[in-house]
C-alpha positions, 0 to 999 in steps of 0.5 A: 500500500502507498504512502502520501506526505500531505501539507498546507497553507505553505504560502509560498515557502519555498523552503517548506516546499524542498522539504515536503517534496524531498520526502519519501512518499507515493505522492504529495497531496497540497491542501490550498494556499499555495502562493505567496501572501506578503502583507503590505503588497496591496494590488501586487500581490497578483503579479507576486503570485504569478512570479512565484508560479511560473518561476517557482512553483510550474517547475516544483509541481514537475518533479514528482506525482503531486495532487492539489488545490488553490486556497482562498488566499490564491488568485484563480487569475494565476491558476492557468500557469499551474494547471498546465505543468505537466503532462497527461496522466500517465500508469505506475504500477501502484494507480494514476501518478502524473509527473507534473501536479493535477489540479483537482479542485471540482474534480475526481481523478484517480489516485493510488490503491484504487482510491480516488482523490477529489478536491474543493478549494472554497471557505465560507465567507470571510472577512477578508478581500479575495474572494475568488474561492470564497463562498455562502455555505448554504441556502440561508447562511450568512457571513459572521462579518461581512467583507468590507470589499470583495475582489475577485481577479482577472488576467486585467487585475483584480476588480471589485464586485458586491457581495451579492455577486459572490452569493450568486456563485451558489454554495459550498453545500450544493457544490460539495453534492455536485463534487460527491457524485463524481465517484463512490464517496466511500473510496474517495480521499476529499481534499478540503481547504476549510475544515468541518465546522465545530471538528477542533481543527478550524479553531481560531486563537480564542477558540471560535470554530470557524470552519463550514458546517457545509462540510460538516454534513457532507463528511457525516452524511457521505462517510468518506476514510480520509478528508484534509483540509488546512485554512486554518493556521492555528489548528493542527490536528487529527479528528475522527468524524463517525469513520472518516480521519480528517486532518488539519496539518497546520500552515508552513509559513515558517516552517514545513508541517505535513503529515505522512498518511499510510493508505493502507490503513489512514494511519497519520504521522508527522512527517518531520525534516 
């Protein structure tokens, strides 16, 4: 059976990234949060992205199988440089690797020991700007605290738009359905960048959960071995939701913290360098 080194939230690290794909594993799994996010940089942040993409990044996802997300934090306007690195799909011994990331946020595609692998990037609303990947969390749900600005990107730049254009993307919870019936659940690994509302691992500081009930029902209702998630920083850590293994493995901002998760048994163990 396979093993997966499995890391989030590394905003651009590069250092967290030679570490992480040094490891020895089947595959690495990127939960989200991908880019660079230094404060201060205000509108160019979208061309600091795309430097980090096609200088950095296009070339890491290259060098060995890996299966990922953007996170709300990553301008979708970038994606285009990352979602061609490499090349088809192609057979091992051990099921579908591809040298070269495959993106699969809103996809289902085949991974390892005939499991499949599917991934969604959106977070329920947050207070912040970006909101190419945020989302209302269901029919009637309404953000804590509403965004003083919305900003979604283009290949012009990012551009202002209301909040009522972000609800009319429609939600994670009808979106997760879409998602869920593009394979068996039961055998499907789901990267989630939110984690489960109410789970321990979308804590903030003071402890408020601030993860998305949205995937809450769709873990419980659909059951699924293993679901990994980041977003939230502050909250590392290993639940169990009825049979399902969730796992938040914590940013690597500063430093990598990633997980090795066996497959054979969904066994999780801090992947130390």
């Amino acid at each position: 059976m396979s093993v997966i080194a499995y890391a989030s939230d590394l905003h651009g690290n590069a250092a967290a990234y030679e570490a992480l794909f040094a490891a020895e594993a089947d595959a690495i799994v990127l939960g989200g949060d991908l880019l660079p996010m230094p404060r201060g940089t205000g509108g160019q942040l979208l061309e600091i992205q795309r430097r980090f993409a096609a200088d950095y990044l296009v070339r890491k996802l290259r060098s060995r199988p890996c299966y990922w997300i953007p996170g709300n934090d990553d301008w979708a306007a970038v994606l285009p440089l990352l979602e061609g690195a490499g090349p088809s799909p192609r057979r091992s011994g051990r099921g579908y690797g591809r040298a070269g990331g495959t993106p699969i946020h809103g996809r289902a595609v085949p991974f390892l020991d005939g499991l499949t692998i599917a991934g969604y990037s959106c977070v329920p609303v947050t207070p912040f700007g970006m909101k190419d990947f945020d989302r209302f969390d269901s029919d009637g749900w309404t953000p804590a605290l509403v965004p003083k600005r919305c900003l979604v990107s283009s290949t012009a730049g990012p551009e202002e738009v209301t909040l009522d254009a972000v609800r009319s993307r429609g939600t994670i919870a009808g979106d997760l359905e879409r998602l869920a019936a593009l394979s068996d659940p039961a055998k499907t690994v789901y990267v989630l960048h939110s984690p489960p509302y109410g789970s321990t691992l979308d804590l903030l500081y003071d402890g408020t959960p601030i993860g998305s009930p949205a995937i809450r029902a769709f873990v419980e209702r659909h059951a699924p071995p293993l679901t990994l998630h980041g977003h939230i920083h502050e909250s590392p850590g290993v639940v169990r939701l009825g049979r399902t293994v969730c796992v938040n493995p914590g940013d690597s901002v500063s430093r990598l913290r990633a997980v090795a998760i066996d497959l054979a048994d969904f066994s999780v163990t801090p992947l130390l360098r």
